[in-house]
NUTOR-490155 format. One line per 10 residues: number of its first residue (from 1); their letters; for each residue x, y, z of N, C-alpha, C. Coordinates in Angstrom, 2 decimals, m for minus. Example, Ala and Ser with C-alpha at 12.3 -4.5 7.8 and 13.67 -1.06 7.14 Angstrom:
BEGIN
1) as) 13.19 m5.69 7.80 12.30 m4.50 7.80 13.20 m3.30 7.80; 12.85 m2.25 7.08 13.67 m1.06 7.14 12.90 0.03 7.87
//
This chain:
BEGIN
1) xxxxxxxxxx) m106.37 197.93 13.60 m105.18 198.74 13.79 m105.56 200.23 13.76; m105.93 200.85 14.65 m106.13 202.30 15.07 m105.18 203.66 14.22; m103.88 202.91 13.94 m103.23 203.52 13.56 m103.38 204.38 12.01; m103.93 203.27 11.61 m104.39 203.11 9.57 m105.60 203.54 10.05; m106.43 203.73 10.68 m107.56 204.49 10.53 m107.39 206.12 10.36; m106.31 205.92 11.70 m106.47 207.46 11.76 m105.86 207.99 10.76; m104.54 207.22 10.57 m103.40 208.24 9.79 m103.80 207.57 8.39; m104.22 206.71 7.71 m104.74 206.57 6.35 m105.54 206.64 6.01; m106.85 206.74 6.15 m108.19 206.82 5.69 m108.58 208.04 5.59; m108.36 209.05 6.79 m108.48 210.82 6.38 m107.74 211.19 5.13
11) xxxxxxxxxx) m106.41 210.78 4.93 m105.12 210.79 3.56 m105.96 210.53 1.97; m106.58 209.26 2.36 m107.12 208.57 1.31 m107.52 209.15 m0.05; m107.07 209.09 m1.05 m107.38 209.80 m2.50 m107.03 211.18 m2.23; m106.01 211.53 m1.29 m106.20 213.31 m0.63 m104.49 213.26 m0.19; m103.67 213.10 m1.22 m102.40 213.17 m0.75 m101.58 213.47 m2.12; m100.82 214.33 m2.17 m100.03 214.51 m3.09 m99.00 213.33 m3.24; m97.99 213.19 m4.21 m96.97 211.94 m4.39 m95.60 211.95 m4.91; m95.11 211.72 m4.57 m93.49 211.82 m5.37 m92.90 210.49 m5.86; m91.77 211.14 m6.60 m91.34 209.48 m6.83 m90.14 209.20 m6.12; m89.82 207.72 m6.01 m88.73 206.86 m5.48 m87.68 206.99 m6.27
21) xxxxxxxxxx) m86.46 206.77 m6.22 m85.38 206.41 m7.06 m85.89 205.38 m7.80; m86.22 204.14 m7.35 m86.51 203.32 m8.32 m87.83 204.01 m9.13; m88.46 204.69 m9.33 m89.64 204.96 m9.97 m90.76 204.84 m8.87; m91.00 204.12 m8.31 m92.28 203.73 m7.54 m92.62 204.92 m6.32; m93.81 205.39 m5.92 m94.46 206.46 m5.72 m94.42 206.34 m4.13; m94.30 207.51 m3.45 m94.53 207.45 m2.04 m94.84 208.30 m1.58; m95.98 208.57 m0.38 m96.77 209.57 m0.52 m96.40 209.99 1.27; m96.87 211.02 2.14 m96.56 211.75 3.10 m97.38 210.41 3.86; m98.91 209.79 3.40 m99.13 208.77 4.44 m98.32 207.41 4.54; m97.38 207.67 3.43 m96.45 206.01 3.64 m95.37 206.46 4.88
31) xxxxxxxxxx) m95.07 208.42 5.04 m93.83 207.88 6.06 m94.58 208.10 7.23; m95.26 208.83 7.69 m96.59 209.43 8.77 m96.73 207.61 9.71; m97.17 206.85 8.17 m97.70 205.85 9.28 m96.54 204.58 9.60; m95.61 204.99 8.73 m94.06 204.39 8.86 m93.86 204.58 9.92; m93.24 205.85 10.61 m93.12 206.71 11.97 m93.76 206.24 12.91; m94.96 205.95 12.90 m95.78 205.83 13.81 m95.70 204.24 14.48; m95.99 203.69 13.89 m95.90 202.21 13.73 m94.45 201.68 14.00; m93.55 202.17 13.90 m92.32 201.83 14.29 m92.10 201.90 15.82; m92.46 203.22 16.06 m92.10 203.69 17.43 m93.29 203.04 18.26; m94.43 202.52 18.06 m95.35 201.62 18.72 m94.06 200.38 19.08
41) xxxxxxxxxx) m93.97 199.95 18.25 m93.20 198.34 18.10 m91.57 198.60 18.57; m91.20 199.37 19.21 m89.91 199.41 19.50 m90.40 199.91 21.01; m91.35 200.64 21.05 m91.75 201.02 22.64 m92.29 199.52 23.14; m93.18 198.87 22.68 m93.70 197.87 23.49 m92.17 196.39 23.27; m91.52 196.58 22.31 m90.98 195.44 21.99 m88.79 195.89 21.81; m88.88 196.26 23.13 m87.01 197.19 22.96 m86.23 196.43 22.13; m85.99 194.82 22.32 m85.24 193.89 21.94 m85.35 193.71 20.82; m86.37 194.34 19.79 m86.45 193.84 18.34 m86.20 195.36 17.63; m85.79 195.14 16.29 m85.56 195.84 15.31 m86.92 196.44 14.29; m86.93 197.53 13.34 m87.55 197.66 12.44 m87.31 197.98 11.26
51) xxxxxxxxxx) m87.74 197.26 10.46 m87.05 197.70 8.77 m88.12 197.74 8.15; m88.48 199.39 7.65 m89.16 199.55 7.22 m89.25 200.09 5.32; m90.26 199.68 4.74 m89.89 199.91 2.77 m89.08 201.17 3.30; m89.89 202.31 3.72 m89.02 203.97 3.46 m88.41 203.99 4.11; m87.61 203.37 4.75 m85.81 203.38 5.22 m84.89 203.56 4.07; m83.86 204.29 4.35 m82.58 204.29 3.20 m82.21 202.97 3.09; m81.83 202.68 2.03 m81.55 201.52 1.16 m80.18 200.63 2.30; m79.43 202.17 2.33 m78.27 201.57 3.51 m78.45 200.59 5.17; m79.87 201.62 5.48 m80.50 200.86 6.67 m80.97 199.86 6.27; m81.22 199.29 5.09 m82.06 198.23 5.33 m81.12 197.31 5.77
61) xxxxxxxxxx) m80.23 197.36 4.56 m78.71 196.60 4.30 m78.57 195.75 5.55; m78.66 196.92 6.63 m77.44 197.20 7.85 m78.80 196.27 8.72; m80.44 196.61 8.79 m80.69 195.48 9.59 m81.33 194.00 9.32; m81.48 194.30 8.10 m81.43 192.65 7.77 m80.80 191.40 8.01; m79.15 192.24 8.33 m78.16 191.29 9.22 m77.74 191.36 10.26; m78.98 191.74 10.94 m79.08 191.76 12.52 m79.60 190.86 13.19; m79.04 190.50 14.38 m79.57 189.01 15.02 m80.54 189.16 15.75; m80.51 190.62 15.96 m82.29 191.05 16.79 m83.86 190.14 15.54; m84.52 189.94 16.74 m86.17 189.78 15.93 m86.18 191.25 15.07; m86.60 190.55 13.84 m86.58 192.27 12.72 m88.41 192.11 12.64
71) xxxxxxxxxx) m88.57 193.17 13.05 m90.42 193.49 11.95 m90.01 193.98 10.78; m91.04 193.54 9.83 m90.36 194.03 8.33 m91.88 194.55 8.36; m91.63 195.82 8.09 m93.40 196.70 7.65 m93.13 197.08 6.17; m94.65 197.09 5.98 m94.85 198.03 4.64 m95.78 198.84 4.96; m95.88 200.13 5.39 m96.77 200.58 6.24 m97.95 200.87 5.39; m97.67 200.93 4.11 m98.97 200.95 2.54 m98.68 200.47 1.66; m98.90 199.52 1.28 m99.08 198.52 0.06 m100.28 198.90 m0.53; m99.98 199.05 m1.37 m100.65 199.54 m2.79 m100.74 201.42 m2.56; m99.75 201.93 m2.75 m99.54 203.32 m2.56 m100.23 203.75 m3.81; m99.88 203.52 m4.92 m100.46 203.96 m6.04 m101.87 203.93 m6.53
81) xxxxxxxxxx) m102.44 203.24 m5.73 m103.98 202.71 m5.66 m104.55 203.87 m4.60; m103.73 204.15 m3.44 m104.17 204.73 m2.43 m104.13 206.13 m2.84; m103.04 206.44 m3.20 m103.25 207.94 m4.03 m103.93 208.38 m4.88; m104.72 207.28 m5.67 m105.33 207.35 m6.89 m107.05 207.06 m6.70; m107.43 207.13 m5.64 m108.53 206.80 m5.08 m109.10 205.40 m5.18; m108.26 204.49 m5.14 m108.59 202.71 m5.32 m108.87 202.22 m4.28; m109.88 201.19 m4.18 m109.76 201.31 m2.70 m109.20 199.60 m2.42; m107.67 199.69 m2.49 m107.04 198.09 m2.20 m105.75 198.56 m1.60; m105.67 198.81 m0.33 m104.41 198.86 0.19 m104.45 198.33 1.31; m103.48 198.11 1.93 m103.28 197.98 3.47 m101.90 198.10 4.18
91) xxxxxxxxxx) m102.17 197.76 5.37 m100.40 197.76 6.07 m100.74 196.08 6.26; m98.73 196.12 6.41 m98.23 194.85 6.38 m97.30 194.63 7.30; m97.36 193.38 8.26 m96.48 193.53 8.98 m96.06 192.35 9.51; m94.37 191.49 9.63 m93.93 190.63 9.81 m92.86 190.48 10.97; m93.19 189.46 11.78 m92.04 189.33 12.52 m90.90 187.91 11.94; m89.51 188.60 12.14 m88.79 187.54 11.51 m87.50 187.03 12.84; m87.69 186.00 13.07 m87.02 185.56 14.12 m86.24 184.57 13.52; m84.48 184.71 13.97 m83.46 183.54 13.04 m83.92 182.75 11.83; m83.83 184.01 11.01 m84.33 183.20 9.39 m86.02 183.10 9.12; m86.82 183.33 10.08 m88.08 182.69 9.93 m89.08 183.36 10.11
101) xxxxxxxxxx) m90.27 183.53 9.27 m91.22 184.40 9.27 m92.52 183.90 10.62; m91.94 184.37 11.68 m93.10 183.92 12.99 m94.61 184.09 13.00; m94.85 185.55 12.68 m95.74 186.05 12.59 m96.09 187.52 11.46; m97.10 187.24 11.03 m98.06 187.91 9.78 m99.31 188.75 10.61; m99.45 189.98 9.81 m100.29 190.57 10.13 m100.45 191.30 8.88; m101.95 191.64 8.32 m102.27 192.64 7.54 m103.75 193.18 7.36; m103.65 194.49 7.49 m104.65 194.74 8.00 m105.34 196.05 6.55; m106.60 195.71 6.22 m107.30 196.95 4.97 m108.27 197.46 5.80; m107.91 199.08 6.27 m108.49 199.86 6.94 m110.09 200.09 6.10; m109.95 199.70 4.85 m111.48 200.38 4.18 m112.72 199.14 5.07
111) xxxxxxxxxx) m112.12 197.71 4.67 m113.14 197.02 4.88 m112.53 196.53 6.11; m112.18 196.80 6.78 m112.05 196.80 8.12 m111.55 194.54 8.55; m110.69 194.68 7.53 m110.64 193.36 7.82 m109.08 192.86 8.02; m108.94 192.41 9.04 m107.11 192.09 9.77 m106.80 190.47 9.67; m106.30 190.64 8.49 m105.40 188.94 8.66 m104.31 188.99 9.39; m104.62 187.78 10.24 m103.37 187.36 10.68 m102.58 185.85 10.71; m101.52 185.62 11.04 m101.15 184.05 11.31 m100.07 184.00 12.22; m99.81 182.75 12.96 m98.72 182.39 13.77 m98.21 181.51 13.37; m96.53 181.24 12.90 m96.18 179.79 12.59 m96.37 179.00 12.98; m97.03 177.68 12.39 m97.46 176.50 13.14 m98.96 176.50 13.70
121) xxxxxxxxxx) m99.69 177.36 13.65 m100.89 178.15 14.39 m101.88 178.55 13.60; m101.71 178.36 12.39 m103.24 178.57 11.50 m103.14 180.16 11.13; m104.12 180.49 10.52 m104.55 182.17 10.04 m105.88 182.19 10.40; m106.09 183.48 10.70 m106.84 183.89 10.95 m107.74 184.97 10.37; m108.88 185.08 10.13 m109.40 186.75 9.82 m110.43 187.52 10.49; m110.12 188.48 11.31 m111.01 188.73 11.99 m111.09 188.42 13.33; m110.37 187.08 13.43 m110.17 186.40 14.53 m110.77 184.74 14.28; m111.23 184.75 13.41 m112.13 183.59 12.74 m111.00 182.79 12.12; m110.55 181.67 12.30 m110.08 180.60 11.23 m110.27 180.69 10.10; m109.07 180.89 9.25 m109.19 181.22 8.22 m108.39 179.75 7.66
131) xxxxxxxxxx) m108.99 178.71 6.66 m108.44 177.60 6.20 m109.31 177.24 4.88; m108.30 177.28 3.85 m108.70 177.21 2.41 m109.22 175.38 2.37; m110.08 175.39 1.12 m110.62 174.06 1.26 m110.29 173.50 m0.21; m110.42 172.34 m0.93 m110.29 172.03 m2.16 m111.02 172.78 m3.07; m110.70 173.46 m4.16 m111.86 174.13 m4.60 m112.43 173.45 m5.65; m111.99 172.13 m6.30 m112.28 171.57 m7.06 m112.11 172.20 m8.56; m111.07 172.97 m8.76 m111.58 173.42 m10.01 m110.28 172.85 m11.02; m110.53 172.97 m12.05 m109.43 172.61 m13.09 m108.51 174.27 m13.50; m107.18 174.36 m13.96 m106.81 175.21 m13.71 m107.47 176.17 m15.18; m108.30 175.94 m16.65 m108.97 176.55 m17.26 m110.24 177.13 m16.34
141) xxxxxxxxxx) m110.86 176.49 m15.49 m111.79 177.74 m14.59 m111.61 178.33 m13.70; m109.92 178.75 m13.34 m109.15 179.55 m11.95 m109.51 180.88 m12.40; m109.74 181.57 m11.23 m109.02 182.99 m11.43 m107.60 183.33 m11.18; m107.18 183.47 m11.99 m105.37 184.00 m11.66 m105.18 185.25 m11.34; m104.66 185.61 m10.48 m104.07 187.12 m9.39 m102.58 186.90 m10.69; m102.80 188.32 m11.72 m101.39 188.15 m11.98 m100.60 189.19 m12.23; m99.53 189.40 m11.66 m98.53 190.68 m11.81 m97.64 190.46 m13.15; m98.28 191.49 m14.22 m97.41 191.25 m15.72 m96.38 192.57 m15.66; m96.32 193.55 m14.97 m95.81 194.34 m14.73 m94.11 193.39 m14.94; m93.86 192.79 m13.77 m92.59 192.32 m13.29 m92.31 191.02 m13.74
151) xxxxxxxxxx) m92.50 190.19 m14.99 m92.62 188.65 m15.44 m91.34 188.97 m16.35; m90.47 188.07 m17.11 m90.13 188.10 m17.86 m90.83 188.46 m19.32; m90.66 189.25 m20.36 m91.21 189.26 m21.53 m91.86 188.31 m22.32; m90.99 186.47 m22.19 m91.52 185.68 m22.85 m92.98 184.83 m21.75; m92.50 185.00 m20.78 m93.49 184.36 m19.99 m94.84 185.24 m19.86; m94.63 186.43 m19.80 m95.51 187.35 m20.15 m96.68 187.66 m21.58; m95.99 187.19 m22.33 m96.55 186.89 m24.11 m97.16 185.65 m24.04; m96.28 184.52 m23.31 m97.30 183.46 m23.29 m98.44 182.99 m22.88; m98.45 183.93 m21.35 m99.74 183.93 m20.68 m100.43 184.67 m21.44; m100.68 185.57 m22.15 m101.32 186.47 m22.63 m102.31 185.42 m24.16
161) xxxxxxxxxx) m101.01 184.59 m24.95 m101.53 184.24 m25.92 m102.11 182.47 m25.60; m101.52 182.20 m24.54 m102.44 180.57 m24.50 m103.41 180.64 m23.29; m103.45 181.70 m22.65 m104.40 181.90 m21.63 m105.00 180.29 m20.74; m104.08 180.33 m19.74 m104.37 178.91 m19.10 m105.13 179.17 m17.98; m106.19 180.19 m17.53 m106.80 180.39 m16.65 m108.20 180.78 m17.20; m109.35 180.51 m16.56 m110.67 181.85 m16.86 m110.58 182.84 m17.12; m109.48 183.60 m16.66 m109.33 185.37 m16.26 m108.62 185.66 m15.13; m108.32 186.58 m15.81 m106.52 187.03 m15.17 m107.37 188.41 m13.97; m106.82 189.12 m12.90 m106.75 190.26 m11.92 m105.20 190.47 m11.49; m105.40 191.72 m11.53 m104.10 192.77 m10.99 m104.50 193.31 m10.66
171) xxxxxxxxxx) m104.45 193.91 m8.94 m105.04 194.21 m7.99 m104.00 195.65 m7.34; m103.04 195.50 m7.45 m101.97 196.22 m7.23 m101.51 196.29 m5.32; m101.23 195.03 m4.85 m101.35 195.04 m3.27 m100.60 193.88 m3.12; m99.41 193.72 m2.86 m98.84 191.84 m3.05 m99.62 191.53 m1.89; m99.47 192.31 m0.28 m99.42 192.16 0.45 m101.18 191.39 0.19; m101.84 192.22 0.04 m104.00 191.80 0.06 m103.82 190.69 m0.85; m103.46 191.16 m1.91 m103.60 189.86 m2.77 m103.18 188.58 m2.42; m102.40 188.00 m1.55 m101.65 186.72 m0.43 m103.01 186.52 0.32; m103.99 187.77 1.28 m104.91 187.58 1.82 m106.21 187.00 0.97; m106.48 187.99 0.35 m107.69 187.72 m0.83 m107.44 185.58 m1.24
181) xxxxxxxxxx) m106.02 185.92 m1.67 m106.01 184.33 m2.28 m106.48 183.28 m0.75; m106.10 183.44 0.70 m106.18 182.88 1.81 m107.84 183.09 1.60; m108.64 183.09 1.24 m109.97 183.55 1.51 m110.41 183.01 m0.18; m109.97 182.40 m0.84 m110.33 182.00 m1.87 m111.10 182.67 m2.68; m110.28 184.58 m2.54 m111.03 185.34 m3.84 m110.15 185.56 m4.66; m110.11 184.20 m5.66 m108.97 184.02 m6.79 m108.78 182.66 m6.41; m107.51 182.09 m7.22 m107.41 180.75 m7.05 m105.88 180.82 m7.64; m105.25 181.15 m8.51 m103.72 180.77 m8.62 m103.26 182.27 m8.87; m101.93 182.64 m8.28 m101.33 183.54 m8.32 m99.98 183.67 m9.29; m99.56 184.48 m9.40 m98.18 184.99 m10.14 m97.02 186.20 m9.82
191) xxxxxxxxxx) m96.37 186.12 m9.06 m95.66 187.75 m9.41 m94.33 187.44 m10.03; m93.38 188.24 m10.52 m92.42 188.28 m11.06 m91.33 188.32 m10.19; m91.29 189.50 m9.10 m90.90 189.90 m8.49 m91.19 190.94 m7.28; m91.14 190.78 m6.21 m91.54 191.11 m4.82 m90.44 191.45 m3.67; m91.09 192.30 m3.00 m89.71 192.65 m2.10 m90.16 191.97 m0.79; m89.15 192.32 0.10 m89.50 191.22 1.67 m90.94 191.78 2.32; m90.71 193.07 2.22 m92.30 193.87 2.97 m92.94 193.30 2.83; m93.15 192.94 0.82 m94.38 192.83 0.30 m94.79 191.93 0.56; m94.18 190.86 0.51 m94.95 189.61 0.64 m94.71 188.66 2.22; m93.79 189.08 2.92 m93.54 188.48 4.14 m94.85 188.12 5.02
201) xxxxxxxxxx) m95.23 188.84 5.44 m96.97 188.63 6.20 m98.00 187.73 5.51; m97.98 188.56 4.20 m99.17 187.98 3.26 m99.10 186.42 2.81; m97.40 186.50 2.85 m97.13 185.13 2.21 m97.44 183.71 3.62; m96.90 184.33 4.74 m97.39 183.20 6.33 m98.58 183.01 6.44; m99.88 184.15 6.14 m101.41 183.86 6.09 m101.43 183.13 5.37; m101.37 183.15 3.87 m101.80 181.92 2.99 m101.12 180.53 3.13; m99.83 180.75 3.76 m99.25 179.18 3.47 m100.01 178.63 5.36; m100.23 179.36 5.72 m100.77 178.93 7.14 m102.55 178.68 7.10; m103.17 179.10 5.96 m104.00 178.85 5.83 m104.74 177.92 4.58; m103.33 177.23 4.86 m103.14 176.12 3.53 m103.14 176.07 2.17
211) xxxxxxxxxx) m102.62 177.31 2.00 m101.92 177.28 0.47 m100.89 176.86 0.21; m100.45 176.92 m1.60 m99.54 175.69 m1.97 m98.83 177.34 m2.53; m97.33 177.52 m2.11 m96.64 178.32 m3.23 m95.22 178.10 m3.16; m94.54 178.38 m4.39 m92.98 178.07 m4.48 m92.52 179.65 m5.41; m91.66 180.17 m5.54 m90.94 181.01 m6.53 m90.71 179.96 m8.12; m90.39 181.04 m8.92 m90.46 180.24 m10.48 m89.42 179.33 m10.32; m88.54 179.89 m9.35 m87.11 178.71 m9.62 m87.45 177.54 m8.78; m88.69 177.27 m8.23 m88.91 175.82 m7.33 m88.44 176.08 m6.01; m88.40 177.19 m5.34 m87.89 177.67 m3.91 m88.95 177.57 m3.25; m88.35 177.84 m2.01 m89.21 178.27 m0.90 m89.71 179.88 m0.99
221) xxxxxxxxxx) m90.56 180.72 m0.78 m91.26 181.35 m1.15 m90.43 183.14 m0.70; m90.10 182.67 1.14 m89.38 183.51 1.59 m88.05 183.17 2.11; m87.47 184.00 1.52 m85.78 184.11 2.43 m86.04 185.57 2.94; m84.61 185.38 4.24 m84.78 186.91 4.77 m83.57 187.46 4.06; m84.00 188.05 2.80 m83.13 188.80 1.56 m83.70 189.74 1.21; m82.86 191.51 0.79 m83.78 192.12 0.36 m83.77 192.15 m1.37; m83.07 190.75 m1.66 m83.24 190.56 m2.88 m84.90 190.11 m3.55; m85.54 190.62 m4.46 m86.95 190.82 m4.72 m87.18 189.14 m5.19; m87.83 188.17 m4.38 m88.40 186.83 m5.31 m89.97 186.59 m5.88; m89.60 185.86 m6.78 m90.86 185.69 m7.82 m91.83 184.81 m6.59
231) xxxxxxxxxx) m93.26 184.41 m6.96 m94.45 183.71 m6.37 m95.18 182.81 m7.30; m95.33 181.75 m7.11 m96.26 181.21 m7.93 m96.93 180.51 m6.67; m98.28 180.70 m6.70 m99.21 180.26 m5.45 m100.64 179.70 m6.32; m101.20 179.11 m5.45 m102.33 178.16 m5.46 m102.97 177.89 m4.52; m104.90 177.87 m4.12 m105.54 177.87 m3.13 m105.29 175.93 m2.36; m105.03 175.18 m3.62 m104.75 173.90 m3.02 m103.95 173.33 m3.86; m103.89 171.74 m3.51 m102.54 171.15 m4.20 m103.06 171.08 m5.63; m104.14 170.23 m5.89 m104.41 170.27 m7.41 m104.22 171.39 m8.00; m104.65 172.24 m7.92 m104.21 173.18 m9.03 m103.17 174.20 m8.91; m102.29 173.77 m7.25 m100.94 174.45 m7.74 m99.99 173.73 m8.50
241) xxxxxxxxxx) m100.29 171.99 m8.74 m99.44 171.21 m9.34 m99.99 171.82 m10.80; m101.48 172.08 m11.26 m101.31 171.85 m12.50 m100.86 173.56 m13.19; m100.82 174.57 m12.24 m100.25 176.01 m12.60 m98.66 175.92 m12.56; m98.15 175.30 m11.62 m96.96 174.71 m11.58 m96.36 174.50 m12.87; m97.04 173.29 m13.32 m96.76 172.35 m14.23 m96.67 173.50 m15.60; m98.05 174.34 m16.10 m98.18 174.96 m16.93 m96.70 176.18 m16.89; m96.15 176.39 m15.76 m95.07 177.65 m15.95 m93.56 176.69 m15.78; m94.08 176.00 m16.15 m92.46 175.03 m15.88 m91.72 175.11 m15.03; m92.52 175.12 m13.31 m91.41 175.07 m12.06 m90.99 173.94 m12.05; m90.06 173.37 m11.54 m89.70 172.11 m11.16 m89.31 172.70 m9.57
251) xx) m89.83 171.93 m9.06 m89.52 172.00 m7.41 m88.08 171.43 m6.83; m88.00 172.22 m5.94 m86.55 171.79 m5.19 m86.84 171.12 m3.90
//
């Protein structure tokens, strides 16, 4: 993506930051490559919509319940990493056609590596087939991807004090971290809570590249809501049943 080269990587650790209403940080390269990236995808694609994180809260509202194909971007995931000289961000980008996440794209300008997927169509990285395999492990030797930031308090204390994994990572990227897990660097995931940007793309690579994930309440992973849902994911079935099992989903 030409775009994140140019307009994020010169930015990189080199951008001043402000804050959001909600608290969370946004920097001159989140709207630069917002802007940019929009007007690509509305020039090549008239008939579809864009809803992007730095839209007013009102726009989003207004196209989420639109019957046009919506792209849902996050044009930088992991802003706070990116401002801070980390090097884990990327853009994110989803097409959502009547209810349904079609197509995933996400792309980390540092290591130059572009996931993608098509519903029904596998993932890809690079252009290479990207398909997770059994990893054989029991869920005491997983690595867990886990967001304690956004958990409830008690579920949060518990992971902390019965530790049901090898070792925990917080990466700060929903969007990479969905990829990373598609590529089996990690093995069971967690977030609390996630918005549509964040995880829309990231979440079609991994379940297209045969991962197992549900929300804590036993859902399906994505709705097109800009209400924020939890993740509980796994590189295969064994050990999303037994991470499952350990956080007390019951499936729907």
């Amino acid at each position: 993506m030409p775009a994140a080269r140019t307009e994020l990587l010169p930015r990189f650790n080199r951008v001043a930051r402000s804050r959001k209403g909600d608290g969370s940080i946004v920097t001159e390269a989140d709207l630069v490559m917002q802007a940019r990236v929009a007007a690509a995808l509305q020039r090549h694609w008239p008939e579809t919509v864009v809803l992007g994180e730095e839209m007013p809260e009102a726009e989003q509202r207004r196209l989420i319940d639109s019957a046009q194909p919506l792209w849902c971007l996050d044009p930088l995931d992991g802003t706070s990493n990116f401002a801070s000289g980390i090097p884990y961000f990327c853009v994110s980008l989803a097409l959502v056609r009547a209810g349904r996440v079609q197509l995933g794209l996400v792309y980390d300008p540092l290591r130059d590596e572009c996931f993608t997927a098509v519903a029904g169509q596998g993932a890809r990285l690079n252009g290479a087939p990207l398909r997770l395999q059994a990893s054989g492990l029991a869920l005491p030797q997983s690595i867990a991807m886990i967001d304690f930031k956004r958990l409830e308090p008690a579920l949060a204390t518990r992971l902390v004090q019965e530790v049901p994994c090898a070792s925990q990572r917080s990466f700060g990227s929903v969007a990479l971290d969905w990829c990373w897990l598609s590529c089996a660097r990690g093995h069971v995931y967690l977030h609390g809570r996630a918005r549509l940007w964040d995880y829309a793309a990231g979440h079609l690579i991994f379940e297209q590249a045969g991962g197992q994930a549900c929300t804590l309440e036993g859902e399906a992973v994505f709705a097109p809501s800009l209400t924020p849902r939890s993740s509980v994911g796994a590189v295969d079935r064994s050990l999303f049943r037994s991470w499952a099992g350990w956080l007390g989903v019951h499936m729907i």
